[in-house]
C-alpha positions as CSV (number, residue, x, y, z in Angstrom):
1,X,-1.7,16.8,7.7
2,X,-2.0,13.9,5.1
3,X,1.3,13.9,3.7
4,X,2.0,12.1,0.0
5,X,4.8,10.2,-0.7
6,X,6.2,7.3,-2.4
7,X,4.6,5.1,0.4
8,X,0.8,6.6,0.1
9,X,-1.5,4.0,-0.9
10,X,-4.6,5.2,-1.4
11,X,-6.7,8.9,-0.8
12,X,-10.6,8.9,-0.3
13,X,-12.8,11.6,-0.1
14,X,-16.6,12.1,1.3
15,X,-18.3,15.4,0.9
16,X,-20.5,15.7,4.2
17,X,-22.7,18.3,5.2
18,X,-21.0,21.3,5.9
19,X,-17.5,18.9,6.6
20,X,-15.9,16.4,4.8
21,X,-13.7,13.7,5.6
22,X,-10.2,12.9,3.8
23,X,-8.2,9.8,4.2
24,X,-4.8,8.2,3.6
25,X,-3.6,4.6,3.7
26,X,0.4,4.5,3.4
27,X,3.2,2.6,4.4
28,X,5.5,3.5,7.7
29,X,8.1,1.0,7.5
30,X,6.9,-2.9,7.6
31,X,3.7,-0.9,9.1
32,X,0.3,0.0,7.3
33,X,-1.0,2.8,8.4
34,X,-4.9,4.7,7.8
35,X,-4.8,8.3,8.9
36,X,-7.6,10.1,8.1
37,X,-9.5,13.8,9.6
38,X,-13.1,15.0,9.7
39,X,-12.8,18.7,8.5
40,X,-16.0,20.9,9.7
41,X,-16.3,24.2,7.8
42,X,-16.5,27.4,9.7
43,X,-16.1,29.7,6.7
44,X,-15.1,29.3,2.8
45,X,-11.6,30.2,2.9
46,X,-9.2,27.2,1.3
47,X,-6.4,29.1,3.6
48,X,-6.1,30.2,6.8
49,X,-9.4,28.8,7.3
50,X,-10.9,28.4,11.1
51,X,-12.4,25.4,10.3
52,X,-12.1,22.6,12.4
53,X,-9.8,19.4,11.9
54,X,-10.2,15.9,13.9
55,X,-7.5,13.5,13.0
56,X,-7.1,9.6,13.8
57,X,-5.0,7.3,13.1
58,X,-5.0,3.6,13.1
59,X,-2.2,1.0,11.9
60,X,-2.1,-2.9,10.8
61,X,0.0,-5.5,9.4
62,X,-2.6,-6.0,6.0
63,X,-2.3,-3.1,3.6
64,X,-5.2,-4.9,1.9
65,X,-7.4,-5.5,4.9
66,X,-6.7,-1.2,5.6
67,X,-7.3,-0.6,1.8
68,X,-11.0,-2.6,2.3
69,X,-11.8,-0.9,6.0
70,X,-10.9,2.0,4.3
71,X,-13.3,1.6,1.6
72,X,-16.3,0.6,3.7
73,X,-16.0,3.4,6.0
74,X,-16.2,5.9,2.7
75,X,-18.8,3.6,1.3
76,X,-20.7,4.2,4.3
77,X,-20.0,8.0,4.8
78,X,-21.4,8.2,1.3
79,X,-24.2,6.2,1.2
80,X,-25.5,8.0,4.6
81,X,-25.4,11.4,3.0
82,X,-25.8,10.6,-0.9
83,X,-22.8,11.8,-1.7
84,X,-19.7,10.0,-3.4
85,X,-16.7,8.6,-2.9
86,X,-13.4,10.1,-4.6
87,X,-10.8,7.5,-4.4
88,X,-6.8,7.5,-5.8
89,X,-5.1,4.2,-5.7
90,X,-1.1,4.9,-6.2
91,X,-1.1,1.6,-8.1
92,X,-3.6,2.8,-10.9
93,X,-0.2,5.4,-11.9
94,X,3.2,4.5,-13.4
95,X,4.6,6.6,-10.6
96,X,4.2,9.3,-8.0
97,X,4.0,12.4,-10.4
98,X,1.4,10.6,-12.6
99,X,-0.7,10.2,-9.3
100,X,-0.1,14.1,-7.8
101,X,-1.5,15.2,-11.8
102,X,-4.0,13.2,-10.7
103,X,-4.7,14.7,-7.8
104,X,-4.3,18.3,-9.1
105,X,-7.4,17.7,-10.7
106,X,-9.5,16.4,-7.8
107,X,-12.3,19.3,-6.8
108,X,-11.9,19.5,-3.8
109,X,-8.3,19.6,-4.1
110,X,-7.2,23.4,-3.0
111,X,-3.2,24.2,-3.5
112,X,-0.8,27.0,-3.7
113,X,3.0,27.1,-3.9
114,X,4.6,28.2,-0.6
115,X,8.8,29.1,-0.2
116,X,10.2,27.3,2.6
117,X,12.8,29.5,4.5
């Protein structure tokens, strides 16, 4: 799971055919890390969906040189299937609930309130 946080850096989407592929730049520590997953539809459900999740991860030292990787990858995605790139820079946003309304809006942004026990 991508999780969001005060240390995210930066979300990008790709709409693929029938996938996509979501990623997240964020800070662990003095570490950069880019986790990001390849999502491949086996059905339309948003929840409890069978589809198929591949994550990797990768780390660095240069939250800039991640940031620009990061951007060439999606770049590429995109330009291979002429789609677009959907990207959310924390930075853009006074603070971390400016960026989630943000986000809320995305389309292909799916969520529901759940009650932890």
């Amino acid at each position: 799971m991508i999780e969001l946080t005060d240390n995210t850096v930066g979300l990008w989407f790709v709409d693929l055919p029938d996938c996509d592929w979501f990623a997240s730049v964020f800070m662990d520590g003095d570490t950069v890390r880019l986790k990001y997953r390849f999502r491949h539809y086996r059905d339309s459900k948003a929840f409890d969906s069978k589809d198929i999740k591949s994550w990797y991860t990768t780390e660095g030292d240069d939250v800039d040189e991640l940031v620009e990787v990061t951007r060439r990858v999606a770049t590429k995605l995109a330009i291979m299937v002429e789609s677009d790139v959907y990207e959310l820079m924390m930075s853009d946003f006074p603070n971390t609930d400016a960026f989630m309304e943000e986000l809320r809006r995305a389309p292909f942004i799916n969520a529901r309130k759940e009650t932890i026990q």
